[in-house]
ZADO-1210 file (C-alpha; in nm, 4 decimals, padded with zeros to 6 digits):
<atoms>
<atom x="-03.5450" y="-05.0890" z="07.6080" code="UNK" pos="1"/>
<atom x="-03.2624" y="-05.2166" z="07.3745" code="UNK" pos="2"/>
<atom x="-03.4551" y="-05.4944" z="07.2415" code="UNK" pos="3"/>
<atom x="-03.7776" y="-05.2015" z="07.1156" code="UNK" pos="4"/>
<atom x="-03.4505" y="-05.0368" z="06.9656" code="UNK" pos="5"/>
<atom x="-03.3174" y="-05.2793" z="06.7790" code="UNK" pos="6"/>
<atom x="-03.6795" y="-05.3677" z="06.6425" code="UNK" pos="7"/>
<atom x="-03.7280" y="-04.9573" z="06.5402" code="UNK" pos="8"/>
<atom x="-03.3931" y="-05.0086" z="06.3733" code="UNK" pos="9"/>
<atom x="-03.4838" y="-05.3531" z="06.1804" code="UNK" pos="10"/>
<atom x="-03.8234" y="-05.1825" z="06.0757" code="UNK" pos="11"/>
<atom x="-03.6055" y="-04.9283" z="05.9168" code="UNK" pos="12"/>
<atom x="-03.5052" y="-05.1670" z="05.6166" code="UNK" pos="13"/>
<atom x="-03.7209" y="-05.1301" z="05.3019" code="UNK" pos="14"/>
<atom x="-03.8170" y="-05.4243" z="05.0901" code="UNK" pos="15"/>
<atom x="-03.6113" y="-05.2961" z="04.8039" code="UNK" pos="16"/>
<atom x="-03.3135" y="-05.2574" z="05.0855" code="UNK" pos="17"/>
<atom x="-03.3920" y="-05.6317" z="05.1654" code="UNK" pos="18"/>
<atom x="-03.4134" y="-05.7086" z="04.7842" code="UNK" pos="19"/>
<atom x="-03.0750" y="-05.5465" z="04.7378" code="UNK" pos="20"/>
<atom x="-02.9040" y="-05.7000" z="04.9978" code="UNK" pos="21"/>
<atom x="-03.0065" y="-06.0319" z="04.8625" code="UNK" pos="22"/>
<atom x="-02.9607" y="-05.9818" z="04.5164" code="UNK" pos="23"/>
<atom x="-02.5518" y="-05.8770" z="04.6326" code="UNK" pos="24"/>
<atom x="-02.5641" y="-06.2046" z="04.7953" code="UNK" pos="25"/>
<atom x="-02.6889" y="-06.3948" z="04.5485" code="UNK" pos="26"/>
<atom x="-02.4316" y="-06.2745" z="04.2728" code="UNK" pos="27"/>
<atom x="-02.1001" y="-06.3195" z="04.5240" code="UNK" pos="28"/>
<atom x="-02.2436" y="-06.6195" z="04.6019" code="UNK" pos="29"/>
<atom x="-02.3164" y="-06.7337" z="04.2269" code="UNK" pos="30"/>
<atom x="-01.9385" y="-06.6338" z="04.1337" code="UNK" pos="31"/>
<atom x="-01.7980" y="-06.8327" z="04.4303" code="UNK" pos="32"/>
<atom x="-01.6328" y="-06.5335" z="04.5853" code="UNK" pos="33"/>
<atom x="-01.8728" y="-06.5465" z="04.9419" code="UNK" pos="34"/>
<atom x="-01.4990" y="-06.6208" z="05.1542" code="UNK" pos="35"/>
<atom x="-01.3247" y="-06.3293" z="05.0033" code="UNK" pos="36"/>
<atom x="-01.6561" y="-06.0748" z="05.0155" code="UNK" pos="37"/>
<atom x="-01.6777" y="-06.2008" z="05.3650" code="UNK" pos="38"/>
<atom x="-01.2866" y="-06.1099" z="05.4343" code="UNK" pos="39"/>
<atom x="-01.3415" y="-05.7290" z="05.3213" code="UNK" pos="40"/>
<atom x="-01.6959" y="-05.6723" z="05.4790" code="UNK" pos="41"/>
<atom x="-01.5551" y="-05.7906" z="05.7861" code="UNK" pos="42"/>
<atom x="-01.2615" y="-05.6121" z="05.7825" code="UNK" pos="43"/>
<atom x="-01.4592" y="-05.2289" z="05.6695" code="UNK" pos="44"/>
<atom x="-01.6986" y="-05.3126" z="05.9382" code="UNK" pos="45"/>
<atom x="-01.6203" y="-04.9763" z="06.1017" code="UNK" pos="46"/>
<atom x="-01.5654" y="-04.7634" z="05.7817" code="UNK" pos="47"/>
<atom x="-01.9200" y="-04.8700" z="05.5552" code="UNK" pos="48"/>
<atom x="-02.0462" y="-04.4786" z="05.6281" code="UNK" pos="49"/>
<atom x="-01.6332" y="-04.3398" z="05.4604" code="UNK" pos="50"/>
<atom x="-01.7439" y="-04.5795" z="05.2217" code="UNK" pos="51"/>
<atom x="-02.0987" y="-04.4768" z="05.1384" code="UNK" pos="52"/>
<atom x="-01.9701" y="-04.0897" z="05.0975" code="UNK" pos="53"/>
<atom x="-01.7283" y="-04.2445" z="04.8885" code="UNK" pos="54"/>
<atom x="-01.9873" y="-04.4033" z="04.6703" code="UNK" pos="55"/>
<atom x="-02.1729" y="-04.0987" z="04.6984" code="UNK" pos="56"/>
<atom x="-01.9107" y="-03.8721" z="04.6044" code="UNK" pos="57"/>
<atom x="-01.7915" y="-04.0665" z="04.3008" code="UNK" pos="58"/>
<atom x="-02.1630" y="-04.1258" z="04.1569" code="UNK" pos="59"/>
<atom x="-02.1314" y="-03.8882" z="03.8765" code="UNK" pos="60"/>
<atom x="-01.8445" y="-04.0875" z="03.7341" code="UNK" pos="61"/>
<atom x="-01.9995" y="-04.4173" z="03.8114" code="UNK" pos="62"/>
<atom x="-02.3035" y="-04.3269" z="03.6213" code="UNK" pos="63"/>
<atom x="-02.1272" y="-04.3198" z="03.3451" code="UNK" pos="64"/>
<atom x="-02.0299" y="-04.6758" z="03.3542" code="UNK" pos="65"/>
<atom x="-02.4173" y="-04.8248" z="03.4962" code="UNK" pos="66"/>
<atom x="-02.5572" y="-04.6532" z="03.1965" code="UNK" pos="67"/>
<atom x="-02.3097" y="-04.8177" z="02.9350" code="UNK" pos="68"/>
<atom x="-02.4160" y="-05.1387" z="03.0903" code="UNK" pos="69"/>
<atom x="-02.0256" y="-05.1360" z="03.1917" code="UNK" pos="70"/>
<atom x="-02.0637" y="-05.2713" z="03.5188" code="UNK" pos="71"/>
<atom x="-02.1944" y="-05.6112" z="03.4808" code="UNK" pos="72"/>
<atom x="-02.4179" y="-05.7243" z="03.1681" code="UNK" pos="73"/>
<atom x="-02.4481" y="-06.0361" z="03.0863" code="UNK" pos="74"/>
<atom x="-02.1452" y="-06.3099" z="03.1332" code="UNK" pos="75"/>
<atom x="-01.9178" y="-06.5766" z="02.9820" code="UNK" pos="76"/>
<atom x="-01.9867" y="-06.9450" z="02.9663" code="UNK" pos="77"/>
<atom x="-02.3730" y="-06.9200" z="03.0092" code="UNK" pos="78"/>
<atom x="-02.3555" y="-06.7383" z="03.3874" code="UNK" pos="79"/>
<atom x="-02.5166" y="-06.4446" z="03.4434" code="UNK" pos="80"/>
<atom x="-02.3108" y="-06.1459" z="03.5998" code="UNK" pos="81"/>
<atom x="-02.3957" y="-05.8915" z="03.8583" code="UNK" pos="82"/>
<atom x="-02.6166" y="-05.5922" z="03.6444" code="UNK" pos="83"/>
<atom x="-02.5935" y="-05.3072" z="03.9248" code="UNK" pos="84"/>
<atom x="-02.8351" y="-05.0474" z="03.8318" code="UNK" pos="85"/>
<atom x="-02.7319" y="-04.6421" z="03.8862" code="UNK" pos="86"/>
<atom x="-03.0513" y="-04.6115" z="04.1096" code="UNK" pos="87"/>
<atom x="-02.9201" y="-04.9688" z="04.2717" code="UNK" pos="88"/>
<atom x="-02.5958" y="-04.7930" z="04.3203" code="UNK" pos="89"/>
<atom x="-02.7392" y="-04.4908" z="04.5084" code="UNK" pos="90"/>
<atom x="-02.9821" y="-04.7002" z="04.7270" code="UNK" pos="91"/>
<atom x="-02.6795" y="-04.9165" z="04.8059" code="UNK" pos="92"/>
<atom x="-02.4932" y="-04.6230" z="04.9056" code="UNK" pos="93"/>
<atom x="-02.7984" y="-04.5155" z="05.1340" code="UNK" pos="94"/>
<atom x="-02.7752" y="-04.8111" z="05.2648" code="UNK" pos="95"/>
<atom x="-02.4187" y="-04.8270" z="05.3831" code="UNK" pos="96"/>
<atom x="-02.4439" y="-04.4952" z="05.5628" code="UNK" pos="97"/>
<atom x="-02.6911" y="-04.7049" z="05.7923" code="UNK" pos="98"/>
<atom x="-02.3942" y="-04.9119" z="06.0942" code="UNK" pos="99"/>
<atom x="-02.6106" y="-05.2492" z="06.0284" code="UNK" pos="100"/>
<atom x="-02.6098" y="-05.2236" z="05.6914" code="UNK" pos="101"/>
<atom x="-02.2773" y="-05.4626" z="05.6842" code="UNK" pos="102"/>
<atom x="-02.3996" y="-05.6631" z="05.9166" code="UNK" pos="103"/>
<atom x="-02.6902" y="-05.7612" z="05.6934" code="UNK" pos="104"/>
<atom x="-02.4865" y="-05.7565" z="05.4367" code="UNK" pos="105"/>
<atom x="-02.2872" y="-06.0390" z="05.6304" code="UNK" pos="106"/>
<atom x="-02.5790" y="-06.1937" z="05.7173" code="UNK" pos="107"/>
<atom x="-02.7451" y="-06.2509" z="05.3317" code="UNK" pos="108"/>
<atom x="-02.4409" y="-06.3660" z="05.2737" code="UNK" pos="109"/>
<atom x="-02.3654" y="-06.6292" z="05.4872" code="UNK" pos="110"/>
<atom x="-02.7743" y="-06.7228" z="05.4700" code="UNK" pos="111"/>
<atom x="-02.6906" y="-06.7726" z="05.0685" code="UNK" pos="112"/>
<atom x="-02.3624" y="-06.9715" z="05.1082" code="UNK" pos="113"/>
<atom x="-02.5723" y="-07.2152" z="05.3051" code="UNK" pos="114"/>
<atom x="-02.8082" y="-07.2837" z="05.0593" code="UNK" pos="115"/>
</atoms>
């Protein structure tokens, strides 16, 4: 019975969930921060839904910033920075109200520092 569970629950991801998750990856990753991102998802483990509302709640703000290209855009010395998009930035808080969603997070993560 748990393992038809955990399969509903995996199912549940969308591909732009997936393609979210890997893009956050891929930019911590990319800046060399994967130890420290790592530190802090392990350690809000338990709190990703306070911090979904929290995203939720402080959208209206936020937007501000996504759609002044404030929040990443471009980057010094030829890298290129995390863009976070405000419709990235809702489906991102979706996605933390879900209790795996750190866990994948964790996951894409660790899967990308390997490479």
């Amino acid at each position: 019975m748990h393992d038809t569970d955990t399969d509903t629950e995996q199912k549940l991801v969308t591909d732009t969930e997936q393609k979210l998750v890997e893009k956050l990856a891929s930019a911590v990753c990319a800046s060399r921060m994967q130890d420290p991102a790592l530190f802090i998802l392990e350690s809000i483990g338990p709190l990703n839904f306070l911090l979904s509302q929290l995203m939720h709640f402080s959208y209206p703000l936020m937007h501000i910033f996504l759609q002044q290209g404030a929040l990443g855009e471009g980057g010094s010395g030829g890298r290129t920075r995390f863009r976070l998009s405000a419709r990235e930035y809702r489906e991102l808080a979706g996605l933390l109200e879900r209790r795996d969603a750190v866990e994948r997070l964790i996951r894409a993560l660790q899967a990308e520092a390997q490479l």
